[in-house]
C-alpha positions in Angstrom: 152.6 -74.7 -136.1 151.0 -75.6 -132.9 151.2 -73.0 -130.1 151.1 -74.5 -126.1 150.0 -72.6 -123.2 150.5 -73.7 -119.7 148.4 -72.6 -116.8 147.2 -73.3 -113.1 150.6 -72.5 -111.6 151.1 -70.3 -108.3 151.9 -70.1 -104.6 150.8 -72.9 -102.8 151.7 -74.3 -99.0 153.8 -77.4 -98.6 151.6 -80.3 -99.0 148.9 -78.6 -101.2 147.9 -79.2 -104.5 148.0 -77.8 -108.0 147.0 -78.7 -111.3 148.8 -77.6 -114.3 147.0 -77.1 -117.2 148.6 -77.5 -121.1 146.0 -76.6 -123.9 147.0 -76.9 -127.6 146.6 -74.6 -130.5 144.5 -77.8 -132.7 144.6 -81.6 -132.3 148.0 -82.6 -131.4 147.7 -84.9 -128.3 145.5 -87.6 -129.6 148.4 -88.7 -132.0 151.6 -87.2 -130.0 154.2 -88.0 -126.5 153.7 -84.8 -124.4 155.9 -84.1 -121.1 156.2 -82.0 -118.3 159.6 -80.7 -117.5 160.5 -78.1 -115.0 163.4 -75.8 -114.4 164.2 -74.5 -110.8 166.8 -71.5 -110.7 170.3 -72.7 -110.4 169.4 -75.8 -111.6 169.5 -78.1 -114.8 165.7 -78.3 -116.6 164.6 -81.0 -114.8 162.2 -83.9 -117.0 159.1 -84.2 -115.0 156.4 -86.7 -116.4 155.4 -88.4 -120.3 152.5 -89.5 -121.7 152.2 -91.3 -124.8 149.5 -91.6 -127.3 148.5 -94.9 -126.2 147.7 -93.0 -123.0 151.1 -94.8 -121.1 152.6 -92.7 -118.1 155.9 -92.1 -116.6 157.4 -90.1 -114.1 160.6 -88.7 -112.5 161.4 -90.4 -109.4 161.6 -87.8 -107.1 157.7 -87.0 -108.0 156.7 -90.5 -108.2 153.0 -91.0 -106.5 152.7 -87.8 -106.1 151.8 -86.3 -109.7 149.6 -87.6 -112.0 149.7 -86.8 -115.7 146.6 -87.5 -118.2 145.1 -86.2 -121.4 142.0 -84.9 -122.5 142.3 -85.0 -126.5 138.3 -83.7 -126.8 139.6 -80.3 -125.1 143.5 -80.8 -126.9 144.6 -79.9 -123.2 147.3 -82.2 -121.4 147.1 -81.8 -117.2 149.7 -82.6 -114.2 147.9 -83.1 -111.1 150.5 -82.3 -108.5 149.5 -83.3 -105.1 151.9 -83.4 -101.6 153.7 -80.5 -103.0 157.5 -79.7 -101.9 159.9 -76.7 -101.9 162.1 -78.2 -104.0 158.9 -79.1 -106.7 159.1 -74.9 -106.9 160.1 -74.0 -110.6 158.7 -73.2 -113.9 157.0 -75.9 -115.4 156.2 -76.8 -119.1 154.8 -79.2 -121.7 156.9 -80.0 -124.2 155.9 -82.3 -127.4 158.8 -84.1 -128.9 159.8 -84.9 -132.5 159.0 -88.4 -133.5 161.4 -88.3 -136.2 163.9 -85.5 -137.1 162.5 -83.5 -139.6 159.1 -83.3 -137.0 158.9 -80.2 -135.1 159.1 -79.6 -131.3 156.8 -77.3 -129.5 157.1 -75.8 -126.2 155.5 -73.7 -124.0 155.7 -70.7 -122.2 155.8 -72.1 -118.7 153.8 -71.6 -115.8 155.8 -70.8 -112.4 154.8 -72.8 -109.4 156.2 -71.8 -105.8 155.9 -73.8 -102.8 156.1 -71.9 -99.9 154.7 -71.5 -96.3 
């Protein structure tokens, strides 16, 4: 079992900046896809950002130059630099690390609420 906790979310102004924070029970990043997702109330959860083991990137559209996700596998911790921050980027946000094959587990975590807000 591998246990995820987010952290680093909170209030911030429109256009300010957070960075969200994933950090993994043991070793799982080095060899696994980890993403960000996000669910505002009323809404759907909301895919956010990927990054593979090869260290490739991706990112919803609607965050696109403005987030940055990257890996530290020495510390087993997986960030999301969010920068030019909205009202609508307000929602709980979490890692998730998918199955690579069906009989894998999944892992989430907790989630970390962020609020955008003057």
């Amino acid at each position: 079992q591998v246990q995820l906790v987010e952290s680093g979310g909170g209030l911030v102004q429109p256009g300010g900046s957070l960075r969200l924070s994933c950090a993994a029970s043991r070793n799982i990043f080095s060899t696994r896809t980890i993403e960000w997702y996000r669910h505002a109330p009323g809404n759907q959860r909301e895919w956010v950002a990927v990054i593979t083991s090869d260290g490739t990137t991706s990112y919803t559209d609607s965050v696109k130059g403005r987030f940055t996700i990257s890996r530290d596998n020495a510390k087993n911790t997986v960030y999301l630099q969010m920068n030019s921050l909205k009202s609508e980027d307000t929602a709980v946000y979490y890692c998730h690390v998918p199955k690579r094959v069906v009989w894998e587990n999944e892992y989430w975590g907790q989630g970390t609420q962020v609020t955008v807000s003057s």
